[in-house]
C-alpha positions in Angstrom: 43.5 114.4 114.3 46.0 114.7 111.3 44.7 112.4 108.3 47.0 111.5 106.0 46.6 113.5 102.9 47.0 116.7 105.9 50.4 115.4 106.4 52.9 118.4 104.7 55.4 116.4 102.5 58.1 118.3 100.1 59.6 116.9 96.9 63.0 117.4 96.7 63.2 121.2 98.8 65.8 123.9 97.7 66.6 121.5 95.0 69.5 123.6 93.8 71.3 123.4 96.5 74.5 121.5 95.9 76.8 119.5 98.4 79.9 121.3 96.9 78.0 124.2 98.4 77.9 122.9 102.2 80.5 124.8 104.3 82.1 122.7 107.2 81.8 119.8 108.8 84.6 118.5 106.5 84.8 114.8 107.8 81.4 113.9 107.7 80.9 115.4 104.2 83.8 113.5 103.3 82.3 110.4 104.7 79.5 110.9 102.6 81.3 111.3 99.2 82.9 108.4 99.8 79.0 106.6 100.4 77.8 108.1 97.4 80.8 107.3 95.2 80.1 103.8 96.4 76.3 103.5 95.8 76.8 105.1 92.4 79.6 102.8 91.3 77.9 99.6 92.7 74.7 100.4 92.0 73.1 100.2 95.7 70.9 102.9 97.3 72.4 104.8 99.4 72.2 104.0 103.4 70.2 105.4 106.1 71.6 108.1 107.3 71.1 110.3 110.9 72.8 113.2 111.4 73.1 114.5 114.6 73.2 118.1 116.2 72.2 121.0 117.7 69.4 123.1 116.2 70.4 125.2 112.7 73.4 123.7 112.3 72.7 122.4 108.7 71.4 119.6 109.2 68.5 119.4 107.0 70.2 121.0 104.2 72.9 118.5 104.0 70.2 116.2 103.7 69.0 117.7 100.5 72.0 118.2 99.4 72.9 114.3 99.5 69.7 113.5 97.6 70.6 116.2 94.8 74.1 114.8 94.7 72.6 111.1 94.1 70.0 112.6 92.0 67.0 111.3 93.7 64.0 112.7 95.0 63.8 113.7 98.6 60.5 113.5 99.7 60.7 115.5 103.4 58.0 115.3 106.8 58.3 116.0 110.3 58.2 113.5 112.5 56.1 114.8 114.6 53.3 114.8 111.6 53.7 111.0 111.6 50.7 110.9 114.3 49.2 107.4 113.4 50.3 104.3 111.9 48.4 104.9 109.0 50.1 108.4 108.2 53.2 106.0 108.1 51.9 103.8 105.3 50.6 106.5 103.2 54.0 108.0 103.2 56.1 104.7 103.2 53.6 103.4 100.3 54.0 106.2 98.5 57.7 106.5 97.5 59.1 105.1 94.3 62.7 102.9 94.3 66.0 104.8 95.7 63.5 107.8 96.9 65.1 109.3 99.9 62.8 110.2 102.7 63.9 113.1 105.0 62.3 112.2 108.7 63.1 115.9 110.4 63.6 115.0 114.7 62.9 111.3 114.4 63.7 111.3 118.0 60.1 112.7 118.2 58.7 109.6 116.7 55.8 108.2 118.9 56.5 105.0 120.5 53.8 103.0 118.1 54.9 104.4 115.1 58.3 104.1 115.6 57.9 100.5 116.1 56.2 99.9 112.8 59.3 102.0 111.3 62.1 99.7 112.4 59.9 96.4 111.5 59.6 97.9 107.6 63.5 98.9 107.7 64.2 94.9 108.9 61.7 93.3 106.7 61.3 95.7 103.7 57.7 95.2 104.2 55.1 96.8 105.9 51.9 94.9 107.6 48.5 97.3 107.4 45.1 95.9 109.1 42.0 96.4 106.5 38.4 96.3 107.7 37.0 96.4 111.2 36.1 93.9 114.2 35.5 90.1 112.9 36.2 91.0 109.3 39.4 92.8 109.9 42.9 91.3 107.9 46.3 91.7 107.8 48.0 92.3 104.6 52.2 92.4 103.8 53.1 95.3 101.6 56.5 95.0 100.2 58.5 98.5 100.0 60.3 99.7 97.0 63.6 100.4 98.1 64.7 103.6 99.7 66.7 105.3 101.7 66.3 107.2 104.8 68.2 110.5 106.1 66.7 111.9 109.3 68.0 114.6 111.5 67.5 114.8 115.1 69.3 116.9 118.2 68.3 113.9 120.6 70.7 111.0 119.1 70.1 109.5 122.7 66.2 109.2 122.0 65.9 106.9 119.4 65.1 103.4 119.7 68.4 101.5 119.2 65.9 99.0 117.1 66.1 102.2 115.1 69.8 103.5 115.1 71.0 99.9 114.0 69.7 100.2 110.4 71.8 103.7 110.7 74.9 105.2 109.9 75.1 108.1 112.7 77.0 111.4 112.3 77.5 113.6 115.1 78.0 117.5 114.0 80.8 119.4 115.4 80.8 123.1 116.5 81.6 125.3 113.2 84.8 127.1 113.4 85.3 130.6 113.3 86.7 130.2 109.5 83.1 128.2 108.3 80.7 130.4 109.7 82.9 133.8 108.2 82.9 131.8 104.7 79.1 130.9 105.5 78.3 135.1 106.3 79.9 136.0 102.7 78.2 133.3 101.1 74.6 134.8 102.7 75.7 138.3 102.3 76.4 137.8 98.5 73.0 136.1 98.3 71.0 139.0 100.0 72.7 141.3 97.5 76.1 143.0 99.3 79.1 142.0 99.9 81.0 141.6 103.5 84.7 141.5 103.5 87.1 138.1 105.1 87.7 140.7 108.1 84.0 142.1 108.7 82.9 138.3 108.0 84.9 137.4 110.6 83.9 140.1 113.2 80.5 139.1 112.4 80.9 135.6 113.2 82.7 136.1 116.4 78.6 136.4 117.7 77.6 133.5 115.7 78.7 130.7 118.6 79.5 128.7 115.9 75.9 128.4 114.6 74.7 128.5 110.6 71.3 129.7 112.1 72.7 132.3 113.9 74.5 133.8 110.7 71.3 133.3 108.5 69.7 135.8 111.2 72.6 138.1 111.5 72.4 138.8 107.5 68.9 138.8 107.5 69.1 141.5 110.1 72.0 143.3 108.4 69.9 143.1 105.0 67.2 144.6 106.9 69.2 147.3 108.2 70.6 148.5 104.9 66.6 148.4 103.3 65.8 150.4 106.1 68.7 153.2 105.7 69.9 152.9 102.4 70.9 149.9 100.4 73.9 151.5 98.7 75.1 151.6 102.1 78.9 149.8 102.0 79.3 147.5 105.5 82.9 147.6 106.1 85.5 148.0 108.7 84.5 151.9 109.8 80.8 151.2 110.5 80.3 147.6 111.2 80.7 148.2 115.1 77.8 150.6 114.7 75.6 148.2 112.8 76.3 145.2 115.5 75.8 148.1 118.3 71.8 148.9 116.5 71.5 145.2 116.4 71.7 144.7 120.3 75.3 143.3 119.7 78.9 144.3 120.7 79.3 146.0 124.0 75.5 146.6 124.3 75.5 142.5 124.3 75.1 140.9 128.1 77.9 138.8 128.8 75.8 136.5 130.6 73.9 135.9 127.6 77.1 135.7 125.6 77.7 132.7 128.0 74.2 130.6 127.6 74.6 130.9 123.8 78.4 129.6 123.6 76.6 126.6 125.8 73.8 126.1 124.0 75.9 125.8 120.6 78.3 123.3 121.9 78.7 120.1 120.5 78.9 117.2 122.7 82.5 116.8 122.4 83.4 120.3 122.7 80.9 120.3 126.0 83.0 117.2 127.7 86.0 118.9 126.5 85.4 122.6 128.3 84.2 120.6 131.4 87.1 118.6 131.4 89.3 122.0 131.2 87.7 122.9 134.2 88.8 120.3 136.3 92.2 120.5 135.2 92.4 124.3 136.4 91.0 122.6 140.0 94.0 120.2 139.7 92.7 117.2 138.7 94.2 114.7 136.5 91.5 114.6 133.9 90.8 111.2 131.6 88.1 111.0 129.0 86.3 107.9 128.4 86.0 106.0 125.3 82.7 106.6 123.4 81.1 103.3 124.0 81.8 101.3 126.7 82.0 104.2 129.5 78.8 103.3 131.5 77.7 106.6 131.3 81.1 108.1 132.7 82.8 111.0 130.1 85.2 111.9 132.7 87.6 110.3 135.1 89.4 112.3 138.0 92.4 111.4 139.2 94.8 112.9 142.2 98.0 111.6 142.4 97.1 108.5 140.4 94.1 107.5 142.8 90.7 107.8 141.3 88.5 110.4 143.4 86.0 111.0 141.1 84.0 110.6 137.9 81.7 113.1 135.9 79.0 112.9 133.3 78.3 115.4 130.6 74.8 116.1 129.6 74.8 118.7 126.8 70.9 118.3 126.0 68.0 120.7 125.4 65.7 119.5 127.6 66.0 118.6 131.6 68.2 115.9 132.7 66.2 113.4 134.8 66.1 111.1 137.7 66.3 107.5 135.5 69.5 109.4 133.9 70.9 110.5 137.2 69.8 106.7 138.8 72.1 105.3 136.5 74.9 107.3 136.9 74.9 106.5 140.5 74.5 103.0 139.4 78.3 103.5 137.3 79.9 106.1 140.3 79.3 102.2 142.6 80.3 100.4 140.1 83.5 102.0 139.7 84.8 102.3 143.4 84.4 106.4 142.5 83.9 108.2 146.0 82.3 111.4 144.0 79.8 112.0 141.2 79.6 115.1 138.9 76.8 115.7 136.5 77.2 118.8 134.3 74.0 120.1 132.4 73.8 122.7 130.0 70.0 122.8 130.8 68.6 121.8 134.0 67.5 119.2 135.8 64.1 117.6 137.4 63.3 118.0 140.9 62.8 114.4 141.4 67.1 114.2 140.3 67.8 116.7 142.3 65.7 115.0 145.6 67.4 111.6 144.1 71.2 113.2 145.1 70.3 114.5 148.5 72.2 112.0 150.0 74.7 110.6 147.5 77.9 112.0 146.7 76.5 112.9 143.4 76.8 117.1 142.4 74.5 118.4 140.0 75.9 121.0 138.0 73.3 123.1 135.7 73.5 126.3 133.3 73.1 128.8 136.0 75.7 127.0 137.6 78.1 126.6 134.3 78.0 130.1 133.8 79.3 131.3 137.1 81.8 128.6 136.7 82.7 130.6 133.3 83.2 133.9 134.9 85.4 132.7 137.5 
């Protein structure tokens, strides 16, 4: 069992790192000056904070880069290290007034712990039992006051008790532009330079991903040790270099499809599935954010509803109780078809759950045959 003083927690990581430096995701960064501006001028700590996307795409370094522009320390732990109600006081107990605490994947919060989280968010106190059997006591602890900024690729897992006390941010897909300025950037830092063009090449087999371009210079670095590090990477031999990385035409395009999948954002998911049914000659309307029951899509022929679809762009299995109440909505709504598309899979008790419903289940395998039509 993890005992509290086992529990790995960083002061203030990469503490250089700058939010003048974070490339993309222009709104929420915007946002966030605004937040800070605000909590500077009026003296208020700055709010809890979840931000919200696929793996590497920055999350936890704009969270470090929030506490360096407040000038704070960031005190960081994984979620999953938070084992015990106890390992939650020693941490809570611990920080000092405006300290941020970085939560990495709160969504993997266990369900006792993540109880006693949202009770010390409400109350700004924190109730710990000392001693054992007739003897034992509760005591109130009041919290200095601090901030939380937690990252997560499972929005849809967290307690609402939790995401109340939150402000969320949802990433978006990097464009082509960000993850070519984020290449140079990681090039120049590894020690060679990359031109716009190259950058751009290069990040044509990023899918849009920060992580994926950290690997790809990494890689390139490696290459150059390897051969020579005088070794210019320009227009003449960059298809030879992505060609001894496994990339370019020695790449397979089924793989090519999983990745551009896996590195969608939600919105850019419902939108390519939405696409899709247009080119089948539907009349395609999106759903409003909240409010939808669990419908992204509506269908329409000839003004008629026929149909209604739910996008899933998770990284884990979509279940029956997800599935259940999407049926639930399709009745609800007088649809006479169901579509759930999955960029992952889902359960064999959802798929037994369909067998006789006009509900179609619509996984990766599936997407990706739909891409090479």
């Amino acid at each position: 069992m993890t005992t509290t003083s086992e529990i790995p927690i960083l002061k203030n990581p990469n503490s250089t790192f700058a939010l003048s430096e974070f490339i993309g995701q222009e709104k929420i960064i915007s946002d966030i000056k605004k937040r800070i501006d605000f909590s500077k001028s009026n003296k208020q700590h700055f709010p809890n904070v979840i931000l919200s996307g696929q793996p590497e795409m920055g999350k936890n370094s704009l969270a470090v880069a929030i506490s360096n522009e407040l000038g704070v320390m960031a005190k960081c732990v994984s979620a999953e290290k938070i084992e015990k109600i106890p390992d939650l006081a020693s941490i809570l107990t611990n920080l000092s007034p405006n300290d941020i605490l970085i939560i990495d994947n709160i969504s993997n919060f266990k369900r006792d712990v993540g109880k006693e989280f949202y009770q010390a968010l409400e109350s700004g106190h924190l109730n710990i039992i000392i001693g054992k059997g007739p003897s034992a006591r509760e005591i109130e602890l009041e919290l200095p006051p601090f901030s939380v900024i937690t990252t997560t690729s499972k929005v849809w897992q967290i307690d609402e008790k939790i995401r109340r006390w939150f402000v969320v941010y949802d990433f978006s897909s990097y464009s082509l532009e960000n993850v070519r300025d984020i290449l140079i950037k990681l090039a120049s830092e590894k020690g060679f330079h990359i031109s716009n063009e190259v950058a751009e090449i290069l990040a044509s087999y990023c899918n849009g991903s920060p992580g994926n371009a950290s690997v790809m210079i990494k890689r390139i670095s490696g290459f150059l040790k390897a051969i020579s590090p005088e070794l210019e990477v320009n227009n003449k031999n960059i298809s030879k270099i992505l060609a001894h990385l496994g990339f370019g035409e020695n790449y397979p395009h089924s793989l090519s499809l999983v990745d551009k999948f896996a590195h969608m954002s939600g919105v850019d998911f419902e939108q390519w599935v939405a696409d899709h049914f247009r080119k089948e000659g539907y009349e395609v309307r999106m759903t409003k954010t909240t409010g939808d029951h669990g419908v992204d899509l509506q269908l329409y022929r000839s003004n008629k509803l026929v149909g209604v679809v739910q996008c899933k762009n998770w990284d884990g299995s979509v279940g029956e109780p997800t599935v259940r109440d999407f049926y639930g909505s399709l009745i609800s709504m007088k649809a006479p078809e169901g579509f759930i598309f999955a960029a992952t899979t889902f359960t064999q008790q959802a798929k037994d759950f369909v067998q006789d419903k006009p509900i179609k289940l619509v996984d990766l395998e599936e997407l990706i045959k739909l891409a090479e039509k």
